[in-house]
N, C-alpha and C positions, 0 to 999 in steps of 0.2 A: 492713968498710965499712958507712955506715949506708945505709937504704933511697935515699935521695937520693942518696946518690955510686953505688950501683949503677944507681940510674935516667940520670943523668948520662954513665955510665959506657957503659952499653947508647945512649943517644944518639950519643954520641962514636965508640962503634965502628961503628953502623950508618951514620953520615955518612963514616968513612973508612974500611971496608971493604966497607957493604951498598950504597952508590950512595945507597939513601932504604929507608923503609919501607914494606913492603909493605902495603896498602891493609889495612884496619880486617876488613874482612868477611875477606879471606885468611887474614891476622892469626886470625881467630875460628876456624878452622878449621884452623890449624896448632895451635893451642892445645890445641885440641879433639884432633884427633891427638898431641901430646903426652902430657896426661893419660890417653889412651890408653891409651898405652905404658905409661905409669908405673902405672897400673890392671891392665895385666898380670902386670908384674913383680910388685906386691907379690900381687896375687891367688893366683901361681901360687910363690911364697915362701912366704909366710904364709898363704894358704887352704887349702882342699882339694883344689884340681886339683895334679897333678905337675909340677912344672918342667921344662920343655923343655931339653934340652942345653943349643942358643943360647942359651938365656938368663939359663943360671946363672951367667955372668963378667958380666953386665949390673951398671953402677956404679948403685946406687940413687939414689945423690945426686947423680949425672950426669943420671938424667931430671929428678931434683924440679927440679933448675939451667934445665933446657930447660923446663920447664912456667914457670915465674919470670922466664925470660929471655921468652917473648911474651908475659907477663902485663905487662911491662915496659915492652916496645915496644907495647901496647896502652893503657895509661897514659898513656905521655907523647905518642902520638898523638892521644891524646883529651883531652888537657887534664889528666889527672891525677895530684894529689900524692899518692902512695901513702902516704909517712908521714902525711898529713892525713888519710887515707879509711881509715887504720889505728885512726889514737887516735878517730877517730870512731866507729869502727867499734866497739874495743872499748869506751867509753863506751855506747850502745846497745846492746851484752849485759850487759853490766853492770847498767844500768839497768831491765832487760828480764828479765834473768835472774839475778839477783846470790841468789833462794833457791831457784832454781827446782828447781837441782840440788843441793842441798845437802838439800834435803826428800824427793830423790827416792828412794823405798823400793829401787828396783831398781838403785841405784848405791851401796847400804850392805852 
């Protein structure tokens, strides 16, 4: 699906299963607890602390989906097209950074 039909998509199901969406600043801090999570997990994967029992059945792509999913509902709460604020987006490193990394001695 592309950005827009998931954005559509997360409308649709918060109108017929959420009631509404939850206010912007809540929103912010669910977010924020999500990324949490998903900060943990790979932390404790892929870094140097040990993985906690709990945590080693943890679906990785189930959190990233939960971080995406209020970034989502935090988008089109506020007016925004994510596919827009994407190509803009990369346009702007692009334009920003298009040698930045490619000359960088510590990335050869």
């Amino acid at each position: 699906m592309t950005i827009k039909e998931a954005q559509e998509k997360t409308d649709d199901w918060i109108k017929t299963y959420g009631v509404r969406y939850f206010n912007e600043l809540t929103n912010m801090a669910i977010l924020t607890e999500e990324v949490g999570e998903l900060a943990r997990i790979i932390s404790r994967r892929y870094g140097e602390q040990s993985e906690k029992e709990s945590d080693k059945n943890k679906d990785l792509g189930d959190e990233m989906a939960d971080v995406l999913w209020v970034l989502m509902c935090l988008a089109n709460q506020t007016g925004i097209d994510l596919t827009e604020a994407l190509e803009k987006n990369f346009h702007k490193k692009t334009s920003r950074d298009s040698e930045r990394h490619i000359n960088n001695e510590k990335l050869k």
